[in-house]
C-alpha positions as CSV (number, residue, x, y, z in Angstrom):
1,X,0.0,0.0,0.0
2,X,1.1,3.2,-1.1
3,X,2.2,5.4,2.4
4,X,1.8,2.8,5.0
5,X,5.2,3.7,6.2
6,X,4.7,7.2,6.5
7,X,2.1,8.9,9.3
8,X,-0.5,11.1,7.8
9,X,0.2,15.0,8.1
10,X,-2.4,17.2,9.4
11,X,-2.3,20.7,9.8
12,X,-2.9,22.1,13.4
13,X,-5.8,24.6,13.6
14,X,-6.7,27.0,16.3
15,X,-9.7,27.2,17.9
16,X,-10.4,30.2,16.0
17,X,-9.8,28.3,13.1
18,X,-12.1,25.9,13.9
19,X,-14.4,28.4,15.0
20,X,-14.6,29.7,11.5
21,X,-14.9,25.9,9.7
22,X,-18.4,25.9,11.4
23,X,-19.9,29.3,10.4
24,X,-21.6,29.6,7.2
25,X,-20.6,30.1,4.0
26,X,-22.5,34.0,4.3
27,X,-20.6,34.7,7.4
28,X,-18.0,33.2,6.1
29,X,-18.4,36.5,3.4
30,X,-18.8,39.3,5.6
31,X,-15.4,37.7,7.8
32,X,-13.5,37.8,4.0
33,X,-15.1,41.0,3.2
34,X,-13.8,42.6,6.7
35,X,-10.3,41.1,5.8
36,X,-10.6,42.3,1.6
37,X,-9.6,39.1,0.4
38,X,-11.3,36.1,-1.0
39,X,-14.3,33.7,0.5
40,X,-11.4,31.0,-1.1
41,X,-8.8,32.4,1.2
42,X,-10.8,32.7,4.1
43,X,-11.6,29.5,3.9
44,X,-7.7,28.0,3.2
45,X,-6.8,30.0,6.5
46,X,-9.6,27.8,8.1
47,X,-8.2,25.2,6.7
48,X,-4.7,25.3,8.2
49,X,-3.4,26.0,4.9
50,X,0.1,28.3,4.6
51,X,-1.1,32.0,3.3
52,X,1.5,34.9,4.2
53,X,1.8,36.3,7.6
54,X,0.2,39.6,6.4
55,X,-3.2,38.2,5.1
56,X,-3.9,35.4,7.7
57,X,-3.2,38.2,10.7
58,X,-6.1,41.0,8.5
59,X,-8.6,37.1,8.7
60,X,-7.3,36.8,12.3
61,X,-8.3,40.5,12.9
62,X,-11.4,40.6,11.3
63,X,-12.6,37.4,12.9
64,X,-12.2,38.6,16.1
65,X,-13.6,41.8,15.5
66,X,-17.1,39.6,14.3
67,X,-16.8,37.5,17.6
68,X,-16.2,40.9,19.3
69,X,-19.3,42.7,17.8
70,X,-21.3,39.3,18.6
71,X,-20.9,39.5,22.1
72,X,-21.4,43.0,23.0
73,X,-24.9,42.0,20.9
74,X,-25.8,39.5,23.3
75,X,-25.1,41.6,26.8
76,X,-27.2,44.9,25.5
């Protein structure tokens, strides 16, 4: 069998990450649209896919600015 030998590689997500996997794909648009980049990229960051240091820190940003504004929602 072809890579027996070998232990699969997975890539290690956040839980921010993973917090992102399980949002929709609409949210998923207004979290890409809040970093100006692509639903595709958003959704490699999510992944655990490599995208440069600069991009996946303006997803980072903009998906804790949505958890931020989701929260204050709930307590008023």
């Amino acid at each position: 069998m072809r890579g027996s030998r070998t232990p699969a590689l997975r890539p290690l997500t956040t839980d921010l990450q993973n917090k992102l996997r399980g949002l929709s794909r609409h949210r998923r648009g207004k979290v890409a649209h809040a970093a100006h980049t692509t639903l595709l990229k958003v959704d490699q960051w999510a992944r655990g896919d490599g995208l440069p240091a600069d991009l996946a820190g303006a997803i980072e940003r903009a998906m804790l600015g949505a958890a931020e504004r989701k929260s204050k929602a709930k307590t008023a």
